[in-house]
PDB file of N, CA, C and O in Angstrom:
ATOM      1  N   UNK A   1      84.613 103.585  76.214  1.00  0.00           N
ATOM      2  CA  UNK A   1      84.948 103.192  74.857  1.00  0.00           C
ATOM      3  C   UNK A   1      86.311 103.764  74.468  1.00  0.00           C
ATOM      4  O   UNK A   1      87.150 103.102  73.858  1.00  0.00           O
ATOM      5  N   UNK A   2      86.524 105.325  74.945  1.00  0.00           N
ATOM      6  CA  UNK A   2      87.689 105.677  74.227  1.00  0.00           C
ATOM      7  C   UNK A   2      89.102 105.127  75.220  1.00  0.00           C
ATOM      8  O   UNK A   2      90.245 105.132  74.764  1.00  0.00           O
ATOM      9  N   UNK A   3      88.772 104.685  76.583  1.00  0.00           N
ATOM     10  CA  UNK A   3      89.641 103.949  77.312  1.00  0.00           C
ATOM     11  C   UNK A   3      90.245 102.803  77.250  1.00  0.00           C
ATOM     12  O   UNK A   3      91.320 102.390  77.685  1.00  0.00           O
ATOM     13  N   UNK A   4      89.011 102.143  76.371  1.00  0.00           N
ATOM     14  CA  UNK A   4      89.386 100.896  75.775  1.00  0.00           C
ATOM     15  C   UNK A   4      90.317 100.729  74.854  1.00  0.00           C
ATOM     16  O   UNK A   4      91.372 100.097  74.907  1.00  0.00           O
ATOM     17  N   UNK A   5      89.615 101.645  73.598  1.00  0.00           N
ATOM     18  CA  UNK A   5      90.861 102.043  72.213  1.00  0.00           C
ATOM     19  C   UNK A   5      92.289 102.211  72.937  1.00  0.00           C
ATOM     20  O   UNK A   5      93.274 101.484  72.811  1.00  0.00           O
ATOM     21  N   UNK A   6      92.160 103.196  73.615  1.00  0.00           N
ATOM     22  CA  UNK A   6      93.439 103.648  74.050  1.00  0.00           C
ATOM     23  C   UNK A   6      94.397 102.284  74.497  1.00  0.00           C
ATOM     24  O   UNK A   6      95.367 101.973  73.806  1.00  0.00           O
ATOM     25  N   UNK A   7      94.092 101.667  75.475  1.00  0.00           N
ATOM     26  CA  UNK A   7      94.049 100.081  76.665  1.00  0.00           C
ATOM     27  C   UNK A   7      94.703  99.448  75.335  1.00  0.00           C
ATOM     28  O   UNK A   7      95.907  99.295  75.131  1.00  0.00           O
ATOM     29  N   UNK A   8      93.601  99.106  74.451  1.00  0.00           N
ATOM     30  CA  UNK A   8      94.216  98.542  73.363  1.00  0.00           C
ATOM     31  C   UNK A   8      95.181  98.956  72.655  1.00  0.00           C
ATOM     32  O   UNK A   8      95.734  97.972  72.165  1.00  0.00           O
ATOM     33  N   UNK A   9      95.826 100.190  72.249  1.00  0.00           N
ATOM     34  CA  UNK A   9      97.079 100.435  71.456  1.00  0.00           C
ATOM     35  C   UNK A   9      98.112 100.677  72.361  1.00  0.00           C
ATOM     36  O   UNK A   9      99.317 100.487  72.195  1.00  0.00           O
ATOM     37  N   UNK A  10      97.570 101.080  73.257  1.00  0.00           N
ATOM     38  CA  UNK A  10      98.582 101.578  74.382  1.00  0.00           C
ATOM     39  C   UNK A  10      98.918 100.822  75.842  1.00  0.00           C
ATOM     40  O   UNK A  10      99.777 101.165  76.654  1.00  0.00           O
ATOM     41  N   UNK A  11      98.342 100.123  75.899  1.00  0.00           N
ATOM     42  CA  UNK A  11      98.418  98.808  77.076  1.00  0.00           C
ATOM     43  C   UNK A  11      98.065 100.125  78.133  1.00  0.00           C
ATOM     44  O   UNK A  11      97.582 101.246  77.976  1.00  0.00           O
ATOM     45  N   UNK A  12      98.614  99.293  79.357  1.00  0.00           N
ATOM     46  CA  UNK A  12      97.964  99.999  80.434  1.00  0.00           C
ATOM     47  C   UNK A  12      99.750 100.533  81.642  1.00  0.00           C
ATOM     48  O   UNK A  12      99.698 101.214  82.665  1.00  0.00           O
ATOM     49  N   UNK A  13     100.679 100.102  81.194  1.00  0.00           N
ATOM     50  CA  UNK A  13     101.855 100.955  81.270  1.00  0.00           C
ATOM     51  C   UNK A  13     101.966 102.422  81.295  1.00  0.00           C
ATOM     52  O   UNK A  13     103.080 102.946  81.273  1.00  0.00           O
ATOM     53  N   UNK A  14     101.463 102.748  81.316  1.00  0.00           N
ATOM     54  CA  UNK A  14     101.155 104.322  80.910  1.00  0.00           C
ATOM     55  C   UNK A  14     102.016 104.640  82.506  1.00  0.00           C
ATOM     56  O   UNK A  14     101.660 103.982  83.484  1.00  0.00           O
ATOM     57  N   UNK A  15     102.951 105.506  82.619  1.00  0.00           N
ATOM     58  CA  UNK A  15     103.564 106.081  84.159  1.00  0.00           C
ATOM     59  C   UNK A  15     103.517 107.511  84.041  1.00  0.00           C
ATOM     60  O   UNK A  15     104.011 108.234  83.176  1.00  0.00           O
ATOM     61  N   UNK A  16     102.873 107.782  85.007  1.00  0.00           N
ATOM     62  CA  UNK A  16     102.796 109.296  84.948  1.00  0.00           C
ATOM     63  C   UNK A  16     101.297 110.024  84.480  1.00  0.00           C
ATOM     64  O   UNK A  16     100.258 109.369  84.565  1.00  0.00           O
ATOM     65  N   UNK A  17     101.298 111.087  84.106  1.00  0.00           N
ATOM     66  CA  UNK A  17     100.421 111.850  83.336  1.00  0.00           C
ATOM     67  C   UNK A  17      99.853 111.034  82.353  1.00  0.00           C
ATOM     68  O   UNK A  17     100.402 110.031  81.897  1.00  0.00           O
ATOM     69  N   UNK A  18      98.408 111.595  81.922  1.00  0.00           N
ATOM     70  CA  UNK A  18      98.306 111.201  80.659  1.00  0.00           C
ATOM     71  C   UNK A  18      98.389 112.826  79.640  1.00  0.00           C
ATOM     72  O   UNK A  18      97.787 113.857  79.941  1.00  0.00           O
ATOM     73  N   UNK A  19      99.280 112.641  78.453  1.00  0.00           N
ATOM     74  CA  UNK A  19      99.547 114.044  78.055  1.00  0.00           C
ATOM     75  C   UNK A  19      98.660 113.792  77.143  1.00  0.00           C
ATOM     76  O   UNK A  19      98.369 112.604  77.000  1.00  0.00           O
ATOM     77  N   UNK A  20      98.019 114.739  76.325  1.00  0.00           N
ATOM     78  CA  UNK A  20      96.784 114.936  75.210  1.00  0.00           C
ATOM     79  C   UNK A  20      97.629 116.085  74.488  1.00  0.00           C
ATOM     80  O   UNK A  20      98.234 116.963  75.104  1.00  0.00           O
ATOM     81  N   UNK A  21      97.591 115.974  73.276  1.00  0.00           N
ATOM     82  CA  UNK A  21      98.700 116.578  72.553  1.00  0.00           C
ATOM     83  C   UNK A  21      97.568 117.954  72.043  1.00  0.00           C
ATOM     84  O   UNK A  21      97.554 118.013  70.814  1.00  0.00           O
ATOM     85  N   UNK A  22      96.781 118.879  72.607  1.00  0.00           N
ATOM     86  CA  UNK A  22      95.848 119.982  71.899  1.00  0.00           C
ATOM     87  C   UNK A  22      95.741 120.627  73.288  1.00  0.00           C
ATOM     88  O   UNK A  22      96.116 119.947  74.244  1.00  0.00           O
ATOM     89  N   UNK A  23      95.293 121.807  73.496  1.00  0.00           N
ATOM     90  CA  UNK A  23      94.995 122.757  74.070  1.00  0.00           C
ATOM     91  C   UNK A  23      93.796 122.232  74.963  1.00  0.00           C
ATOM     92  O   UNK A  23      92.849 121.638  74.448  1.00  0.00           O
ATOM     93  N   UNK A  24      93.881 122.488  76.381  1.00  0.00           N
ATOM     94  CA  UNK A  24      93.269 122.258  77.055  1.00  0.00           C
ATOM     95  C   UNK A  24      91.631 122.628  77.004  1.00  0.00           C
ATOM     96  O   UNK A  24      90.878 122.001  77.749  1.00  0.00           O
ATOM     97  N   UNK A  25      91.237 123.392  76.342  1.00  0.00           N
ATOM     98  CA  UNK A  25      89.917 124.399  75.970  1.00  0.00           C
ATOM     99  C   UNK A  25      89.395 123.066  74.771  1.00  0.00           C
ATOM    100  O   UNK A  25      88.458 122.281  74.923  1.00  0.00           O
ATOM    101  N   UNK A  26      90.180 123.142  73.810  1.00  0.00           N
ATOM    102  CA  UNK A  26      89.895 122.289  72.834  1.00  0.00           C
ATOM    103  C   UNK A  26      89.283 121.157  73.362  1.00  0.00           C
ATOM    104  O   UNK A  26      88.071 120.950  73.303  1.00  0.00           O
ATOM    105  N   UNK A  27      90.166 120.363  73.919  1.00  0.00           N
ATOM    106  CA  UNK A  27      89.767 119.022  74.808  1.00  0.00           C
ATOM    107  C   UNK A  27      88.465 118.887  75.090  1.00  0.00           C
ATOM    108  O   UNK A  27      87.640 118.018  74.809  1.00  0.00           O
ATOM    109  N   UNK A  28      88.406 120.083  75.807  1.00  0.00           N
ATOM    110  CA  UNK A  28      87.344 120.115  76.869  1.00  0.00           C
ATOM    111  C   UNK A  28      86.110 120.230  75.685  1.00  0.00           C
ATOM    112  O   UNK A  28      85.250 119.355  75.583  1.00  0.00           O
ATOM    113  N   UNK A  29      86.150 121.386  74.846  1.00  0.00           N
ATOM    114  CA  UNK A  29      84.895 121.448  74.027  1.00  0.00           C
ATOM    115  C   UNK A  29      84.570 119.537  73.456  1.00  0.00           C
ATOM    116  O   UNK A  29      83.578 118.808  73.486  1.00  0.00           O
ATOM    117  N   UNK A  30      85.653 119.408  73.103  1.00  0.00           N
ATOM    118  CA  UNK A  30      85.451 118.203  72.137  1.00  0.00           C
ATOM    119  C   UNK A  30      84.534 117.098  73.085  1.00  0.00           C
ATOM    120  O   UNK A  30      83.575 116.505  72.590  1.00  0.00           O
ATOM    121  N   UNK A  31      84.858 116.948  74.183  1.00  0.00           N
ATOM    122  CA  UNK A  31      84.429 115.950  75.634  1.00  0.00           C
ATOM    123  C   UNK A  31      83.023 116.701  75.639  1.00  0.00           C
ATOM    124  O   UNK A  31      82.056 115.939  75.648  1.00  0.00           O
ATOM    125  N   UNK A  32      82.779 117.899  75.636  1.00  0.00           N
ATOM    126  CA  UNK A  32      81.255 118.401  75.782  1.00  0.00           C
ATOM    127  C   UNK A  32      80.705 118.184  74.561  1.00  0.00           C
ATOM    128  O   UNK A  32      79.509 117.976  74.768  1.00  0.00           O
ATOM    129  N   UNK A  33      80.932 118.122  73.408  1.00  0.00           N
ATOM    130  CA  UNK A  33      80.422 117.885  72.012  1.00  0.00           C
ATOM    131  C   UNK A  33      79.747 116.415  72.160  1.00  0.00           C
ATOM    132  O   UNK A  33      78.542 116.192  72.041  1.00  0.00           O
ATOM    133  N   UNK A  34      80.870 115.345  72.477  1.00  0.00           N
ATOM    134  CA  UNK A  34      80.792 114.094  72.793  1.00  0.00           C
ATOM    135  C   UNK A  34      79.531 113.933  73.459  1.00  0.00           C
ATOM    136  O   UNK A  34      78.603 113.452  72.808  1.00  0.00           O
ATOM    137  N   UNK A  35      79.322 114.317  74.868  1.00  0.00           N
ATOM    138  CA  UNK A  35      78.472 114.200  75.922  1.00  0.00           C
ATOM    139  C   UNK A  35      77.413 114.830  75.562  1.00  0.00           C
ATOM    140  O   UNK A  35      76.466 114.213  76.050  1.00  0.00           O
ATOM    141  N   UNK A  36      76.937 115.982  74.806  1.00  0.00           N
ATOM    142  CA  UNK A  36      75.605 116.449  74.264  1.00  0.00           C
ATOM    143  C   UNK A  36      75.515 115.955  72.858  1.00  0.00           C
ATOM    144  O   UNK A  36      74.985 116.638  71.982  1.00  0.00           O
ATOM    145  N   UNK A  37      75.928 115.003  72.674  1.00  0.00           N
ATOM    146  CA  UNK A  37      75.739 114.185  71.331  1.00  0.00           C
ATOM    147  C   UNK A  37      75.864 115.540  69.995  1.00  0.00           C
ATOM    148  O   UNK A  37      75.244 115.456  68.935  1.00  0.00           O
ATOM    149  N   UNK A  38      76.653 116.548  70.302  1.00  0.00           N
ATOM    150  CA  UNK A  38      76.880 117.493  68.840  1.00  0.00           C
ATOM    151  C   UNK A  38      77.254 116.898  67.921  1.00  0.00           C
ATOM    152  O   UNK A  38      78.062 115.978  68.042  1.00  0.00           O
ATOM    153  N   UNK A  39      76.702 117.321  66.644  1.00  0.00           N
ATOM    154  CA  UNK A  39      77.175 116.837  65.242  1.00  0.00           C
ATOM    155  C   UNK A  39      79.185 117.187  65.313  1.00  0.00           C
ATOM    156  O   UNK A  39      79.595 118.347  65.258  1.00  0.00           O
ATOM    157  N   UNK A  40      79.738 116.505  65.382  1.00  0.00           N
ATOM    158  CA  UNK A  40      81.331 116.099  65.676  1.00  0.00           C
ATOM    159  C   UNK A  40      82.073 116.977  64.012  1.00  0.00           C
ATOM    160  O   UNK A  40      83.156 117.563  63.982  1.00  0.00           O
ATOM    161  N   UNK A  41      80.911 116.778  62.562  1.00  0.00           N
ATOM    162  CA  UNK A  41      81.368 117.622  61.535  1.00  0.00           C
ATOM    163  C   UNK A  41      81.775 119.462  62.278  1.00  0.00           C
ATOM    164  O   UNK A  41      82.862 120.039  62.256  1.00  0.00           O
ATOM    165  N   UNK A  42      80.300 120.007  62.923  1.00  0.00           N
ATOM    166  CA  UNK A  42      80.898 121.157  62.826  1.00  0.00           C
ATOM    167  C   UNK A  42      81.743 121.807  64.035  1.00  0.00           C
ATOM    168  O   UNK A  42      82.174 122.952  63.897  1.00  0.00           O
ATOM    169  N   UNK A  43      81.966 121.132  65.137  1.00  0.00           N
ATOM    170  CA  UNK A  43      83.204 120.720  65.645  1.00  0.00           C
ATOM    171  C   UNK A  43      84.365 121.107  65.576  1.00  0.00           C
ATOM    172  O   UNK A  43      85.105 121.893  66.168  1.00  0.00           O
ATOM    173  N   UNK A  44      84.421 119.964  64.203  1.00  0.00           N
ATOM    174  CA  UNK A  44      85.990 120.463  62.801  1.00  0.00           C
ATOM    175  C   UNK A  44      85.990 121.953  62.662  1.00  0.00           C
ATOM    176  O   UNK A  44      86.828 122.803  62.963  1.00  0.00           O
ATOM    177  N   UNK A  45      84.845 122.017  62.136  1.00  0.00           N
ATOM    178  CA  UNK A  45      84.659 122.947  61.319  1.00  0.00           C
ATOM    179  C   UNK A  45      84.707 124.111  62.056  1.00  0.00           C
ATOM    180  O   UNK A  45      85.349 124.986  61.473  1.00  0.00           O
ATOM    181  N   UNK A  46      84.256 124.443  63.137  1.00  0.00           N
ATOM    182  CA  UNK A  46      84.878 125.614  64.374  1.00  0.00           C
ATOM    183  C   UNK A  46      86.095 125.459  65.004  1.00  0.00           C
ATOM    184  O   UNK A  46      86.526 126.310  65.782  1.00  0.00           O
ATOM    185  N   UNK A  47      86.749 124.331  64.702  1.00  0.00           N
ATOM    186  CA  UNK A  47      88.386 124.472  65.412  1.00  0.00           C
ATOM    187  C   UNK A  47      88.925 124.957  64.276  1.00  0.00           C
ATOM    188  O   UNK A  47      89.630 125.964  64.341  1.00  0.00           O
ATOM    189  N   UNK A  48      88.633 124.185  62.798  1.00  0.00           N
ATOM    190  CA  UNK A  48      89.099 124.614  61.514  1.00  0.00           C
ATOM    191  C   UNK A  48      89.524 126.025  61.328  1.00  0.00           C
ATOM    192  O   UNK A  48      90.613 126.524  61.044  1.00  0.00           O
ATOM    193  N   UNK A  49      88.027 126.661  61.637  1.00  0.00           N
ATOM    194  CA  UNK A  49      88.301 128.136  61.196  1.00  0.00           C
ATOM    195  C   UNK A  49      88.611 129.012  62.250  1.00  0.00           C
ATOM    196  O   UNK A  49      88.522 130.240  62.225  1.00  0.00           O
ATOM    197  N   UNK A  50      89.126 128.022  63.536  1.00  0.00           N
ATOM    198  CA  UNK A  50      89.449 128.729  64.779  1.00  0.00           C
ATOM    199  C   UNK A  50      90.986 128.803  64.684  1.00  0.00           C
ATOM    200  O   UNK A  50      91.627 129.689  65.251  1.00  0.00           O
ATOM    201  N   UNK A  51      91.466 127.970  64.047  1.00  0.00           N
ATOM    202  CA  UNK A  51      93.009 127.897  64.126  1.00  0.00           C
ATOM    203  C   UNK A  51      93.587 128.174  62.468  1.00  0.00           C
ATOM    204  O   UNK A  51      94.710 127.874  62.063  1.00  0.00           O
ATOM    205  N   UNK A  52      92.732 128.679  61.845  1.00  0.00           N
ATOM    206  CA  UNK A  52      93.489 129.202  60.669  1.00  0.00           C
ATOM    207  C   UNK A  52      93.349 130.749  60.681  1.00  0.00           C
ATOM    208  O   UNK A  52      93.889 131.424  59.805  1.00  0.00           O
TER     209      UNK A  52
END
């Protein structure tokens, strides 16, 4: 699904890397949140009060 979105705004030109503009840790939690179906609100809400 999110390959698709992407496919769609971004065609499939893409050369090189794909760069993800956040911290590699971040990423990763967010992709495990995704995959154990976590509520995605508190998520926010632990990067929120992780990066202020």
């Amino acid at each position: 699904m999110l390959l698709n979105k992407s496919a769609q705004e971004y065609g499939y030109e893409q050369r090189g890397v794909l760069c993800i503009p956040c911290h590699v840790l971040i990423f990763e939690r967010v992709l495990e949140a995704l995959r154990l179906g976590d509520d995605l609100q508190d998520l926010f809400t632990f990067l929120s009060d992780d990066l202020l």
